[in-house]
mmCIF file of the C-alpha atoms, coordinates in Angstrom:
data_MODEL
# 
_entry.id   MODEL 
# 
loop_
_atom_site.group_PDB 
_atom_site.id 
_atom_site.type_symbol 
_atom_site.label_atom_id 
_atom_site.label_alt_id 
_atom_site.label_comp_id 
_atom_site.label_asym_id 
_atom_site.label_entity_id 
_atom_site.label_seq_id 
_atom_site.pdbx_PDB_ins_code 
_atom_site.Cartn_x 
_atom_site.Cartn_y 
_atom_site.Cartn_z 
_atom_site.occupancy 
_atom_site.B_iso_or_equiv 
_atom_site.pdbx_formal_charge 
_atom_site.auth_seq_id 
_atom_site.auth_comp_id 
_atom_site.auth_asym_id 
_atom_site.auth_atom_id 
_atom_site.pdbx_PDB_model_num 
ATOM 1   C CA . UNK A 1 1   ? 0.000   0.000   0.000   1.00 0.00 ? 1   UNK A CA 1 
ATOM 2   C CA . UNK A 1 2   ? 2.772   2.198   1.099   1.00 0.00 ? 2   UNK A CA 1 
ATOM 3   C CA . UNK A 1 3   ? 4.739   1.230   -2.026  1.00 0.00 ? 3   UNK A CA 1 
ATOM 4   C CA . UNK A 1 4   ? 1.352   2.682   -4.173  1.00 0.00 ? 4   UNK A CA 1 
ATOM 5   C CA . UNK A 1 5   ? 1.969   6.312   -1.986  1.00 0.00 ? 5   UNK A CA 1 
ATOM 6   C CA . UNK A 1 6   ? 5.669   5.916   -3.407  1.00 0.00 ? 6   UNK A CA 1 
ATOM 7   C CA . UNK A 1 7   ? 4.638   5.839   -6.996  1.00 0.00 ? 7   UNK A CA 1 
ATOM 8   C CA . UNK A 1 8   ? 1.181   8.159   -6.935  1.00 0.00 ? 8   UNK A CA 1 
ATOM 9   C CA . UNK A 1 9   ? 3.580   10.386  -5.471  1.00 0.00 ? 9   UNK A CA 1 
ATOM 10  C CA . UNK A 1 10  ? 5.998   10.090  -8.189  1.00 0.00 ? 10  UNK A CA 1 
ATOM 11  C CA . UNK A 1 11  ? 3.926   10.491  -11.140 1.00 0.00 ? 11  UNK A CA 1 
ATOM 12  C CA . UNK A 1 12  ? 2.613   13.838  -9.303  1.00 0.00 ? 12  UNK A CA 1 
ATOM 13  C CA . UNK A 1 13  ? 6.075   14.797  -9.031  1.00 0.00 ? 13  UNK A CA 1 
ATOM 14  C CA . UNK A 1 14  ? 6.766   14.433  -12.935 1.00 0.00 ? 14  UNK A CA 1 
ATOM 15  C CA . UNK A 1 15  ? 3.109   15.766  -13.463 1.00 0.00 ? 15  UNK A CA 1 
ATOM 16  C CA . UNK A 1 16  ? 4.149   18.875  -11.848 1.00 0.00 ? 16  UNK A CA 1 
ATOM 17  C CA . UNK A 1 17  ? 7.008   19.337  -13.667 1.00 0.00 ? 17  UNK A CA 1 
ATOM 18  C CA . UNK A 1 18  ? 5.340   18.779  -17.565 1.00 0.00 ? 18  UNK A CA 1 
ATOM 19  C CA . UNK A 1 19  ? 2.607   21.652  -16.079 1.00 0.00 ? 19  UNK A CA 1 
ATOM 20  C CA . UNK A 1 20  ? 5.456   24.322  -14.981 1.00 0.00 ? 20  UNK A CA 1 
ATOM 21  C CA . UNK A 1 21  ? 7.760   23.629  -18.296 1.00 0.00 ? 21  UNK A CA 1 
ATOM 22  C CA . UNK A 1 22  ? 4.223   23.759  -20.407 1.00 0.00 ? 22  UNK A CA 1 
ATOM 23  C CA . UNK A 1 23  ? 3.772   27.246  -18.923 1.00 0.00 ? 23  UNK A CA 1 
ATOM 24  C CA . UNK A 1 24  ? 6.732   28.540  -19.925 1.00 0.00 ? 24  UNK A CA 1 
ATOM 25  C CA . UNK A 1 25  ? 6.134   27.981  -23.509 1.00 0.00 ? 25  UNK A CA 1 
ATOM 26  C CA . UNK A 1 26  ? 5.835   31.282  -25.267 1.00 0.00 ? 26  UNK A CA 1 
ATOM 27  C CA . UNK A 1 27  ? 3.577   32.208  -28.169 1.00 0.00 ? 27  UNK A CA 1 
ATOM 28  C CA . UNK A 1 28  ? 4.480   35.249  -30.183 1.00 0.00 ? 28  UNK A CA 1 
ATOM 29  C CA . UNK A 1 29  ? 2.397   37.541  -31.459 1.00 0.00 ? 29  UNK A CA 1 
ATOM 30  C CA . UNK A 1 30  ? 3.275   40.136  -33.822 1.00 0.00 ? 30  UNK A CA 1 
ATOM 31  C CA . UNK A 1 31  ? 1.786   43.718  -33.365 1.00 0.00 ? 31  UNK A CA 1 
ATOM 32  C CA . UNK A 1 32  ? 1.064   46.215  -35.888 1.00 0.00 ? 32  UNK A CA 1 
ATOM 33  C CA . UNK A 1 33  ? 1.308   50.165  -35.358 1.00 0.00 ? 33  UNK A CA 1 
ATOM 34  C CA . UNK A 1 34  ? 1.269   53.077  -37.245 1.00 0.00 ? 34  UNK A CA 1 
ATOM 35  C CA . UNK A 1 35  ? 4.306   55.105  -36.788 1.00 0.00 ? 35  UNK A CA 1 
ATOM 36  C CA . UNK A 1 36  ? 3.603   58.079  -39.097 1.00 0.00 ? 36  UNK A CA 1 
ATOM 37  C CA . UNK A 1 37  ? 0.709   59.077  -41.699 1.00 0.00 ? 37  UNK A CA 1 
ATOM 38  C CA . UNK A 1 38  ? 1.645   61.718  -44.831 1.00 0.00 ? 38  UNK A CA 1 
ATOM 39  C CA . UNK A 1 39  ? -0.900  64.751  -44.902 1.00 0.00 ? 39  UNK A CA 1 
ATOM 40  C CA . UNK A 1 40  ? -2.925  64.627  -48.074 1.00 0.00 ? 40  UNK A CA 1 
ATOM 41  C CA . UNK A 1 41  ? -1.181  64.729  -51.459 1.00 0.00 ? 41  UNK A CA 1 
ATOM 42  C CA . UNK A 1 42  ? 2.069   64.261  -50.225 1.00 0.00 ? 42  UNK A CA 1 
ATOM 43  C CA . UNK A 1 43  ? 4.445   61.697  -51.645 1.00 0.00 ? 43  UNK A CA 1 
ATOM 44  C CA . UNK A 1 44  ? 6.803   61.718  -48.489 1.00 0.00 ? 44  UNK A CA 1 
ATOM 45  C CA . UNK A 1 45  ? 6.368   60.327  -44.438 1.00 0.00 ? 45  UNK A CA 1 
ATOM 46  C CA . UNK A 1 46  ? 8.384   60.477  -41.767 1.00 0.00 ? 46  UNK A CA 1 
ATOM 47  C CA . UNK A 1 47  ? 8.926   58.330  -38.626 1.00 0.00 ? 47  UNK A CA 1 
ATOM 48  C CA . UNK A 1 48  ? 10.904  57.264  -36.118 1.00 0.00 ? 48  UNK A CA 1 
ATOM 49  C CA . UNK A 1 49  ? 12.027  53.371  -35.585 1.00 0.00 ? 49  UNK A CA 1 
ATOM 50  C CA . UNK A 1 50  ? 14.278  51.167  -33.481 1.00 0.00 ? 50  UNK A CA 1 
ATOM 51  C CA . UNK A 1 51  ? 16.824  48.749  -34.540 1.00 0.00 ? 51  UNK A CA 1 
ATOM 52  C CA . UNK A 1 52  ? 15.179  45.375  -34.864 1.00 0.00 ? 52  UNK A CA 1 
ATOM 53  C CA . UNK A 1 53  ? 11.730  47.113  -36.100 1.00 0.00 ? 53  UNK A CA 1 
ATOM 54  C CA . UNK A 1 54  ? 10.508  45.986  -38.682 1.00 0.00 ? 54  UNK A CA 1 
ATOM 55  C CA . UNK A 1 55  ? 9.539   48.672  -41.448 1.00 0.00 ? 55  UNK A CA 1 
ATOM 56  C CA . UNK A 1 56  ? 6.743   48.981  -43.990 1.00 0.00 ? 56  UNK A CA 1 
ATOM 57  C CA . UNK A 1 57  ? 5.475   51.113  -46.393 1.00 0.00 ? 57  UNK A CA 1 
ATOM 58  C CA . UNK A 1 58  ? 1.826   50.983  -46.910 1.00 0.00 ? 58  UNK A CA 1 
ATOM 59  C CA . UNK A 1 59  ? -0.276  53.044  -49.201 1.00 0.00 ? 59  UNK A CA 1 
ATOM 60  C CA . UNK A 1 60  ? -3.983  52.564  -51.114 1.00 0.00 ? 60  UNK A CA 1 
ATOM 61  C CA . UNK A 1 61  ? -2.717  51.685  -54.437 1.00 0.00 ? 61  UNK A CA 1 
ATOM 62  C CA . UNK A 1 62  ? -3.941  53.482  -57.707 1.00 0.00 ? 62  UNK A CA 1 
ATOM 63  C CA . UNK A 1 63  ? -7.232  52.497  -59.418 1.00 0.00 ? 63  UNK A CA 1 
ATOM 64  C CA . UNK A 1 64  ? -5.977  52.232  -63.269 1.00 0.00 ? 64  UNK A CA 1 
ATOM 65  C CA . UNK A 1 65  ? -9.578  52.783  -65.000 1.00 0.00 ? 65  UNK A CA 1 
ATOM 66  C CA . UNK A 1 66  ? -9.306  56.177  -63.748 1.00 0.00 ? 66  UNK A CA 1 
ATOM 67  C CA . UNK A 1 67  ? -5.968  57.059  -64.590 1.00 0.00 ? 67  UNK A CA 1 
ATOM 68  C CA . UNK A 1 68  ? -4.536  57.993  -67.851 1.00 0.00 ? 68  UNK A CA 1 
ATOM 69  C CA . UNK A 1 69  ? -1.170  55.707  -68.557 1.00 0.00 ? 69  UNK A CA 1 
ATOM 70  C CA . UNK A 1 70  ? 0.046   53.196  -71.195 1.00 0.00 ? 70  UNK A CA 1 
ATOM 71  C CA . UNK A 1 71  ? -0.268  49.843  -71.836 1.00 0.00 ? 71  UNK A CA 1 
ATOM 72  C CA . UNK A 1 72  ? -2.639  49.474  -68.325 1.00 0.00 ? 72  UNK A CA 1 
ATOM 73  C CA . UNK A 1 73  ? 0.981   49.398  -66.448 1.00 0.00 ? 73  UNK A CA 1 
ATOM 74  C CA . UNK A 1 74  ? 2.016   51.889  -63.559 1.00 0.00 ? 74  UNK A CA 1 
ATOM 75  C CA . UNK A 1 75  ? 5.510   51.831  -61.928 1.00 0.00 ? 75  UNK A CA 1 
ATOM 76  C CA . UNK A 1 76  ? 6.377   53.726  -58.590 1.00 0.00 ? 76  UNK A CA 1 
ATOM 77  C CA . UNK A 1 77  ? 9.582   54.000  -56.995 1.00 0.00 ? 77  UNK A CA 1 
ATOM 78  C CA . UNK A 1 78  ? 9.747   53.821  -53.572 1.00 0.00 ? 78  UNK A CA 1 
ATOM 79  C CA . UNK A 1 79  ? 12.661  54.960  -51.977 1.00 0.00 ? 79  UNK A CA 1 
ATOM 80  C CA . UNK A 1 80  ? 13.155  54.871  -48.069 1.00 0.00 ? 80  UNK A CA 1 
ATOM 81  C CA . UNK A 1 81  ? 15.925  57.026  -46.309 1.00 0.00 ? 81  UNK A CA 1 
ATOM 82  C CA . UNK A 1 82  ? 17.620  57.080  -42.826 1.00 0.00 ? 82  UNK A CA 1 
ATOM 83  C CA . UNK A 1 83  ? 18.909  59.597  -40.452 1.00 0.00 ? 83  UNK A CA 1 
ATOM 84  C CA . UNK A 1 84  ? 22.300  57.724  -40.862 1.00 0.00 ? 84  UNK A CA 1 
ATOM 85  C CA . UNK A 1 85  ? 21.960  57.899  -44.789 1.00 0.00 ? 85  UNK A CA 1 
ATOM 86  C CA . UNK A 1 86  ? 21.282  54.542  -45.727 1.00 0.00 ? 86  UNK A CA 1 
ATOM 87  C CA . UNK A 1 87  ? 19.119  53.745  -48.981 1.00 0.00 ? 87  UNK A CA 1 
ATOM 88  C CA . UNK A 1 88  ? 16.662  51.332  -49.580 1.00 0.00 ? 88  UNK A CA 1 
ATOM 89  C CA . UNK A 1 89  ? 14.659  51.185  -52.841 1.00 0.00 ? 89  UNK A CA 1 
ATOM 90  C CA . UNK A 1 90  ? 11.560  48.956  -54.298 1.00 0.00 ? 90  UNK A CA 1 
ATOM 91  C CA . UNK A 1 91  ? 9.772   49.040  -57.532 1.00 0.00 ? 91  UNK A CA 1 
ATOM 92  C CA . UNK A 1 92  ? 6.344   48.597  -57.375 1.00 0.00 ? 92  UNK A CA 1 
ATOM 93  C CA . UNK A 1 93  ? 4.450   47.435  -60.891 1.00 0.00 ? 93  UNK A CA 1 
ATOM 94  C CA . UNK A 1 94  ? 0.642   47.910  -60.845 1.00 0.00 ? 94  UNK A CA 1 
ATOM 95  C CA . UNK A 1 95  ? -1.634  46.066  -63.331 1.00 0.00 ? 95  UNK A CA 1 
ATOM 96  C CA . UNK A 1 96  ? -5.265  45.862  -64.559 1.00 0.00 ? 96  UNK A CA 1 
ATOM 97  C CA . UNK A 1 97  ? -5.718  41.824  -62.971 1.00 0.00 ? 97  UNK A CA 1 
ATOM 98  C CA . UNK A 1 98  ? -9.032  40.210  -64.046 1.00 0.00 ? 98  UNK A CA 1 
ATOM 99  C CA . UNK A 1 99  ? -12.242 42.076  -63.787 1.00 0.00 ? 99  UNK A CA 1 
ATOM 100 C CA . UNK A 1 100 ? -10.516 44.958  -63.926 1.00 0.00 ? 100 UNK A CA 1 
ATOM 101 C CA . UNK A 1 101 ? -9.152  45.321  -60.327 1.00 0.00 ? 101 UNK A CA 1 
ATOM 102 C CA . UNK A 1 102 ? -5.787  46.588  -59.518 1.00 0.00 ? 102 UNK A CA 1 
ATOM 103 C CA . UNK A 1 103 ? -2.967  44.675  -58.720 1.00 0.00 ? 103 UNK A CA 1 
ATOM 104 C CA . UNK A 1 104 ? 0.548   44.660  -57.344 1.00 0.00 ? 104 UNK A CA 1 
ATOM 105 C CA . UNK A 1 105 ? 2.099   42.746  -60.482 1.00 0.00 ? 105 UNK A CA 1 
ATOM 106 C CA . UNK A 1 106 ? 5.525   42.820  -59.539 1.00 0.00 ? 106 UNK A CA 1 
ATOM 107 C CA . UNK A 1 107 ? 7.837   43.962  -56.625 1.00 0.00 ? 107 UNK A CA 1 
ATOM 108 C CA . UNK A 1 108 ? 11.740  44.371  -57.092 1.00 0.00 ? 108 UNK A CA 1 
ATOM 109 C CA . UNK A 1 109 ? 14.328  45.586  -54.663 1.00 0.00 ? 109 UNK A CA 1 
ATOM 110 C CA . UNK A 1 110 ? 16.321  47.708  -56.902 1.00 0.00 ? 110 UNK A CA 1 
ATOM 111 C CA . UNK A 1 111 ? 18.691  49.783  -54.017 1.00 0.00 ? 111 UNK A CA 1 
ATOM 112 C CA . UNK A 1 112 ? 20.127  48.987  -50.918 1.00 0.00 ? 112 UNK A CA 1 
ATOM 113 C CA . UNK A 1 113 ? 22.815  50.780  -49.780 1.00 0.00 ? 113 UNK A CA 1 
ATOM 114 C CA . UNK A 1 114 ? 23.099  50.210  -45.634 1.00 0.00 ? 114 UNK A CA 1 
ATOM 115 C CA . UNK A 1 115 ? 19.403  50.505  -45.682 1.00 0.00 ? 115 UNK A CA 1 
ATOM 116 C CA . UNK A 1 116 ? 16.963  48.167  -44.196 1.00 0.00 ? 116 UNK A CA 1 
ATOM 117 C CA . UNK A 1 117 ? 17.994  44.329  -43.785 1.00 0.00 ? 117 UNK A CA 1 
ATOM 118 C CA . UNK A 1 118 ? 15.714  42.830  -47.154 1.00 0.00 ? 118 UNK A CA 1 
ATOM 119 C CA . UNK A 1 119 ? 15.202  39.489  -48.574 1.00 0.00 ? 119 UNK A CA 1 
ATOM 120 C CA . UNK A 1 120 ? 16.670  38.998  -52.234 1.00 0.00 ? 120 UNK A CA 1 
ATOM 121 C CA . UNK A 1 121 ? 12.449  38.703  -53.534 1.00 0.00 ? 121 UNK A CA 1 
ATOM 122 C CA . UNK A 1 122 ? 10.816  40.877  -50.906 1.00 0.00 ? 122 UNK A CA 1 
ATOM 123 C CA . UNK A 1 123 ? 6.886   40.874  -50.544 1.00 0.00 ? 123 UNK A CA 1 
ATOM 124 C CA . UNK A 1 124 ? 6.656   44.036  -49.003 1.00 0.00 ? 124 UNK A CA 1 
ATOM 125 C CA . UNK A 1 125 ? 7.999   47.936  -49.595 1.00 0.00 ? 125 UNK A CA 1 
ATOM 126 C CA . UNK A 1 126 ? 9.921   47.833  -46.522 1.00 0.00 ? 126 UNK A CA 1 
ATOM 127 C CA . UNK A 1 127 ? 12.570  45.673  -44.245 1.00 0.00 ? 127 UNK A CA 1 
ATOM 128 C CA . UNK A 1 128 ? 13.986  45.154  -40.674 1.00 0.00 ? 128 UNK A CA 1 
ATOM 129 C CA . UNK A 1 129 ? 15.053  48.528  -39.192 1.00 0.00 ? 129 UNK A CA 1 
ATOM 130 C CA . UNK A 1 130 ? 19.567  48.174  -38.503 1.00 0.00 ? 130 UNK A CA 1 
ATOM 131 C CA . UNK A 1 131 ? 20.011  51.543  -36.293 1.00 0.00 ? 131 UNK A CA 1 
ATOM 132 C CA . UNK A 1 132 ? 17.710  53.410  -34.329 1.00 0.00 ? 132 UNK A CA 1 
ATOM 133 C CA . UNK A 1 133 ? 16.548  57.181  -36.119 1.00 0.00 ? 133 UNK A CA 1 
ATOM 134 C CA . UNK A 1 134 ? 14.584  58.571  -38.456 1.00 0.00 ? 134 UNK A CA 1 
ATOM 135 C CA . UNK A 1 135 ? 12.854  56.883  -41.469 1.00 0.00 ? 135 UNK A CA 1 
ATOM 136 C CA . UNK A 1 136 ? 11.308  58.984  -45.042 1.00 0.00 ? 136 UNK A CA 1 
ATOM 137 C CA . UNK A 1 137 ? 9.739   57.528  -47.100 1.00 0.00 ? 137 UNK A CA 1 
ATOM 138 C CA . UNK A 1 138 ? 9.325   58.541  -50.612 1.00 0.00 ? 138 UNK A CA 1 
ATOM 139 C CA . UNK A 1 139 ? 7.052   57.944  -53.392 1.00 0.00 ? 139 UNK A CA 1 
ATOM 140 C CA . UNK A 1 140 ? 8.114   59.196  -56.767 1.00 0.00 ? 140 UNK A CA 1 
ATOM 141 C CA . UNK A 1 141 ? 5.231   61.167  -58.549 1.00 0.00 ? 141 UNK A CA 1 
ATOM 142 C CA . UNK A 1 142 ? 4.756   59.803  -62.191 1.00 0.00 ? 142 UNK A CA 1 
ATOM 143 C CA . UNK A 1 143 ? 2.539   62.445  -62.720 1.00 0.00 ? 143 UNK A CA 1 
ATOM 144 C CA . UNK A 1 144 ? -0.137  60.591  -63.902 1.00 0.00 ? 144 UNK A CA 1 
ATOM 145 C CA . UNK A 1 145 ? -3.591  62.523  -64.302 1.00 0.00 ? 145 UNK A CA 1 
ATOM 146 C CA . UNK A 1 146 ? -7.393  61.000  -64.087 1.00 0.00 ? 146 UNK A CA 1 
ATOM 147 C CA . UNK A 1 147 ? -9.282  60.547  -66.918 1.00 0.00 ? 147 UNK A CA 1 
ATOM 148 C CA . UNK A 1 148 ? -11.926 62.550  -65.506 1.00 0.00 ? 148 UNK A CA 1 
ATOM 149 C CA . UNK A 1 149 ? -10.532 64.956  -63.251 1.00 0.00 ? 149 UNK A CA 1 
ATOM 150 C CA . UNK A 1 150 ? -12.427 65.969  -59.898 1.00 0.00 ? 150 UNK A CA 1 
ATOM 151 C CA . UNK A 1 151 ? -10.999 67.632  -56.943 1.00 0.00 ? 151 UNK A CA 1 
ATOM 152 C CA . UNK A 1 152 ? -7.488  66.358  -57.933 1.00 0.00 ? 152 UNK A CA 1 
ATOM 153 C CA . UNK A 1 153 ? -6.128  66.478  -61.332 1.00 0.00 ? 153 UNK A CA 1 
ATOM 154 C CA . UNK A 1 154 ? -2.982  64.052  -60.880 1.00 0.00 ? 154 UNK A CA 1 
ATOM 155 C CA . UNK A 1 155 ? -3.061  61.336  -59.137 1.00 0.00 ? 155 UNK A CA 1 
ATOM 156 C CA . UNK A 1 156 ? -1.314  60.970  -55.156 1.00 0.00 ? 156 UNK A CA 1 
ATOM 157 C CA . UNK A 1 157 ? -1.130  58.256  -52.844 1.00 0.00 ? 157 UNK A CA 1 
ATOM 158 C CA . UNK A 1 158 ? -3.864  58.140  -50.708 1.00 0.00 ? 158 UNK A CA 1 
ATOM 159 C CA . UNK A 1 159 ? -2.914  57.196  -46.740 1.00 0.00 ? 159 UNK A CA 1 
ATOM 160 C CA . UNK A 1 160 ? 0.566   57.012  -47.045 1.00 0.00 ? 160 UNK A CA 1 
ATOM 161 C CA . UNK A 1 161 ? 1.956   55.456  -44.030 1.00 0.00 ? 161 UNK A CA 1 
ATOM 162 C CA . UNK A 1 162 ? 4.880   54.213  -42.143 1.00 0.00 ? 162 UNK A CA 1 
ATOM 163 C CA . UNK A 1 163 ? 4.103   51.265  -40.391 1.00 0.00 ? 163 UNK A CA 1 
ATOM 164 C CA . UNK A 1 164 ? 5.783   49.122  -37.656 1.00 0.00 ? 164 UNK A CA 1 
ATOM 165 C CA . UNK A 1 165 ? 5.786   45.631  -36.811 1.00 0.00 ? 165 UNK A CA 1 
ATOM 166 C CA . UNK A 1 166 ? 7.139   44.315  -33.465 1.00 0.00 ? 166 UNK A CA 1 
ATOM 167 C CA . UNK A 1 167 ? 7.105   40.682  -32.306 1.00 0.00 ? 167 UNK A CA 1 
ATOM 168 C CA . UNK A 1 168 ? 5.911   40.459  -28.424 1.00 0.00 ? 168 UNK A CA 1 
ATOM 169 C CA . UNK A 1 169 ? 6.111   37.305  -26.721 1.00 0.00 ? 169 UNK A CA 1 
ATOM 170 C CA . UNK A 1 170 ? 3.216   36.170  -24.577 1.00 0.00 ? 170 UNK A CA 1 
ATOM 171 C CA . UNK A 1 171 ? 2.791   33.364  -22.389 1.00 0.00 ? 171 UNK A CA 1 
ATOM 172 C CA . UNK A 1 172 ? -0.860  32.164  -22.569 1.00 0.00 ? 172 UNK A CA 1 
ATOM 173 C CA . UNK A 1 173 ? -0.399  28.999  -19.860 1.00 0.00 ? 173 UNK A CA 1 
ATOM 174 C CA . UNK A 1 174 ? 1.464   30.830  -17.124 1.00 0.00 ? 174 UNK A CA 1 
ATOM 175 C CA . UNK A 1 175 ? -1.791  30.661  -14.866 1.00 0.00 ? 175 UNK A CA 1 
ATOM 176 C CA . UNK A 1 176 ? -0.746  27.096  -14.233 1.00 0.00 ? 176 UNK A CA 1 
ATOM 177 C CA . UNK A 1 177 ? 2.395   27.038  -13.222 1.00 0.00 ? 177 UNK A CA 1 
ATOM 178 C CA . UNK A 1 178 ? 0.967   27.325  -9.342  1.00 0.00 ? 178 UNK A CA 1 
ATOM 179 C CA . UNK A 1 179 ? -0.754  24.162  -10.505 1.00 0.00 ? 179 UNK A CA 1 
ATOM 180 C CA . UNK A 1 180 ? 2.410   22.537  -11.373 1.00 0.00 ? 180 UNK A CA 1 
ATOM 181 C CA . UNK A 1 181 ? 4.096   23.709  -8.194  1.00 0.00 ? 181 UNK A CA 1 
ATOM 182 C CA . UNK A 1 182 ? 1.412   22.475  -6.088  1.00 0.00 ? 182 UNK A CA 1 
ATOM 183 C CA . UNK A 1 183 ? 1.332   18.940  -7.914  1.00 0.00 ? 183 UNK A CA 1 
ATOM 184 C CA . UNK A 1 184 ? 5.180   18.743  -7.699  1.00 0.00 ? 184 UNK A CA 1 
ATOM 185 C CA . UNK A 1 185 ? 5.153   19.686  -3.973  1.00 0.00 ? 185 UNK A CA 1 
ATOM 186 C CA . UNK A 1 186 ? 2.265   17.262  -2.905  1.00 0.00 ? 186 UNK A CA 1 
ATOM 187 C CA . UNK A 1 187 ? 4.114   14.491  -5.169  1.00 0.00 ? 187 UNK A CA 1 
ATOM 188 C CA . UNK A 1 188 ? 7.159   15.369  -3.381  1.00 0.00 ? 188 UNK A CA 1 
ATOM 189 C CA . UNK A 1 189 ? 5.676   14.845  0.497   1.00 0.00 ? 189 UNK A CA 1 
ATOM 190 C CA . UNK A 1 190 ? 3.508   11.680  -0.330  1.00 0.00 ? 190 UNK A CA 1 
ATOM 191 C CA . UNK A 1 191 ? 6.544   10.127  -1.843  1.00 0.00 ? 191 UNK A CA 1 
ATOM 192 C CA . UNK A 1 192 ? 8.658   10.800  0.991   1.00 0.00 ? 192 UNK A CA 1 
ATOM 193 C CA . UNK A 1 193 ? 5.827   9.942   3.517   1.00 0.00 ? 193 UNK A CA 1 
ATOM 194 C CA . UNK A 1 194 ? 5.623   6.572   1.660   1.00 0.00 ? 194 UNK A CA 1 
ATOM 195 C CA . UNK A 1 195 ? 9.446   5.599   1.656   1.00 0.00 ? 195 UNK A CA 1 
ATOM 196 C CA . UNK A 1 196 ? 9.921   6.419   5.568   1.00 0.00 ? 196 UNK A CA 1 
ATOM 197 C CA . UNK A 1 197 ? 6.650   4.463   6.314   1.00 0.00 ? 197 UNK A CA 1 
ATOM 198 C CA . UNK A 1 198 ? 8.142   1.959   4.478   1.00 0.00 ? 198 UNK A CA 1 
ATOM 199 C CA . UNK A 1 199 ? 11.656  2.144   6.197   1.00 0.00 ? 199 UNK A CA 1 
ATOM 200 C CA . UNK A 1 200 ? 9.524   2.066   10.055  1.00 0.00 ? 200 UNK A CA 1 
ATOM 201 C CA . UNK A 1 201 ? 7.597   -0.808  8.635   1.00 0.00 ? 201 UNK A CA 1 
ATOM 202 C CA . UNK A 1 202 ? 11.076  -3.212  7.789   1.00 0.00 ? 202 UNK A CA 1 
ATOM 203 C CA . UNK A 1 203 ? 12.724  -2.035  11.142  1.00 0.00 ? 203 UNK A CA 1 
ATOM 204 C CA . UNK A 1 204 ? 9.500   -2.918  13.699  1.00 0.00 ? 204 UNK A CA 1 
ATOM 205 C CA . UNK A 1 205 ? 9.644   -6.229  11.416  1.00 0.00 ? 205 UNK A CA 1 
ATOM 206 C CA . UNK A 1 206 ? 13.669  -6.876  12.255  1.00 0.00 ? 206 UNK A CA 1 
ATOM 207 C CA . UNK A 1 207 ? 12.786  -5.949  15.681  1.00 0.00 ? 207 UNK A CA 1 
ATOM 208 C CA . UNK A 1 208 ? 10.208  -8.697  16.255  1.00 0.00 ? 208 UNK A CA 1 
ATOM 209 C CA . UNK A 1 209 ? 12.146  -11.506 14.851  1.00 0.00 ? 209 UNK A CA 1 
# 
């Protein structure tokens, strides 16, 4: 019987321990912020970023049915500066896709000159921040004009934005570690309590023989 406290106790004991290690298993989430926004019709932003951020460039792209160009293709430059004078720039080919929506056809890293850490075929106007200052952003202006002018006669990028991305790490089972503790700890005394009942058992038996 004693033997059974020995082992009940034991498997508590490793219990407790799976249920503290299982709450220190992170999950990371990543967060999304907008550093900076561009005032209306302007082709330039400014923000500030830490090293390690992770930068983007994020604009409402052009409707081409209402836009006078050739052969239904629009390229932008996008050219991002920082305080330190690093260079990082991305082409950015718009096409009619089917039913007539916009699309981004084609995205190219064509300049990177101790700019913003970029993969060789990026899917985003933007990169991993390498020293801690100021960011602009700049959109060249193609000068392209609407077919049927309105307010605006050429087109601009509408809510141009610098936008940051930060991983945070968040433990979601940390409300049971005191679980684990507790299972450990009563694990712990039961198998102790078992092996000296067991030890007082075998010496009263010496004893009477």
């Amino acid at each position: 019987m004693r033997k059974g406290f020995v082992v009940f106790g034991v498997i508590l004991v490793l219990a407790g321990f799976i249920v503290a290690l299982a709450s220190a298993i992170p999950a990371e989430k990543t967060v999304r912020s907008v550093v900076a926004t561009a005032p209306r019709n302007e082709w330039g932003v400014l923000g500030r970023f830490n090293e390690g951020d992770m930068l983007s460039v994020e604009f409402v792209p052009p409707d081409l049915d209402e836009l006078v160009i050739m052969d239904s293709t629009l390229k932008l430059l996008v050219e991002i500066t920082s305080s330190a004078g690093g260079k990082t720039g991305f082409e950015m080919e718009f096409r009619r896709g089917f039913g007539g929506n916009t699309i981004l056809y084609n995205l190219t890293l064509v300049l990177n000159e101790d700019g913003l850490t970029v993969s060789d075929s990026p899917t985003e106007v933007g990169g991993v921040v390498l020293y801690t200052g100021d960011y602009l952003a700049n959109v060249t202006d193609p000068k392209v004009r609407y077919i049927m002018p309105g307010e605006d006669e050429f087109w601009a990028p509408g809510s141009l934005q610098l936008v940051k991305f930060v991983v945070d790490k968040e433990y979601p089972y940390l409300s049971v570690l005191p679980i684990g503790v507790v299972l450990a700890v009563v694990g712990g005394l039961l198998s102790l309590w078992g092996l000296r009942s067991s030890k007082r058992k075998l010496q009263s038996r010496k004893k009477t023989h």
